[in-house]
C-alpha positions in Angstrom: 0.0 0.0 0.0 1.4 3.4 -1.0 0.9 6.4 1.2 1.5 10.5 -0.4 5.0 10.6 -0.9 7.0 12.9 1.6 10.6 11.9 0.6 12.9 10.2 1.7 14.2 9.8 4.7 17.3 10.3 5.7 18.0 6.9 7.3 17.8 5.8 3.4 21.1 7.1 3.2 22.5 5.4 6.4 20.9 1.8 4.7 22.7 2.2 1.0 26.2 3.5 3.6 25.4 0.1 5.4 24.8 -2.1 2.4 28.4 -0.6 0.8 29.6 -2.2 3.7 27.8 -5.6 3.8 26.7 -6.1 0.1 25.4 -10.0 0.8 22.9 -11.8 0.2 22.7 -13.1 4.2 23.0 -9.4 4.9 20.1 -8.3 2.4 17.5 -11.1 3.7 18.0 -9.7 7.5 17.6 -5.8 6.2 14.9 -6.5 3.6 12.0 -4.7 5.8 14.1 -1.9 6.7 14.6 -1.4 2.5 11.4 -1.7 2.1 10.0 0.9 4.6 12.8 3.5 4.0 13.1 2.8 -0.2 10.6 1.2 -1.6 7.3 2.1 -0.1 8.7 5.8 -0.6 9.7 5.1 -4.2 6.0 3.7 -4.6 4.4 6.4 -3.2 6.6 8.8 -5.8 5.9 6.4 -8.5 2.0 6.9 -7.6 2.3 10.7 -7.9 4.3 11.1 -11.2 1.7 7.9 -12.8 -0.7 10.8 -14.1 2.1 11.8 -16.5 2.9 8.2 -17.2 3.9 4.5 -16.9 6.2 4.5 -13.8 8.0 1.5 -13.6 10.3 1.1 -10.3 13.4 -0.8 -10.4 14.1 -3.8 -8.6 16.9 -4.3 -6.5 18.8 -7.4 -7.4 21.5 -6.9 -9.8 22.5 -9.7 -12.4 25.9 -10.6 -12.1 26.1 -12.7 -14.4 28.5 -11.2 -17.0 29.9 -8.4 -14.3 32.6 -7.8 -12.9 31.3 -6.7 -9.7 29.7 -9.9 -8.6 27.6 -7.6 -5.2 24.4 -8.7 -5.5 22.0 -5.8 -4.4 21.9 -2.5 -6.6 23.6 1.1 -3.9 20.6 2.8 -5.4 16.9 2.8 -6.1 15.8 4.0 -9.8 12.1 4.3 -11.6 11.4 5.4 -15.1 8.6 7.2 -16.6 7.2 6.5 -20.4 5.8 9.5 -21.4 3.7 9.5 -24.6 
């Protein structure tokens, strides 16, 4: 459920500082909510705001690592894209 969006806080930052330090998979399943309620459901709300210029679609946050070099497994930032028409 999406609420107005209000930005984001600044504890955001302190989770992306925290996952720079512990980029794992063990680390991401114990900090999952806390991404959720500081990222995502903020990104969502955002996301719900902008939809009446467009299709917002909000970017998940596993990377594939397949065929990088950086082999981290969680994105150090949260991104959306509008199609406008």
């Amino acid at each position: 459920m999406t609420t107005q969006f209000a930005g984001f806080p600044a504890a955001a930052i302190d989770f992306y500082d925290q996952l720079a330090d512990h980029n794992t998979r063990e680390w991401w399943h114990a900090n999952k909510q806390t991404y959720e309620a500081l990222i995502r459901q903020p990104m969502l709300a955002l996301a719900t705001e902008a939809a009446p210029e467009g299709e917002v679609r909000v970017y998940r946050p596993y990377r594939d690592t397949r065929f990088a070099k950086d082999k981290t497994p969680i994105k150090d930032h949260q991104g959306a894209a509008i199609e406008v028409e």
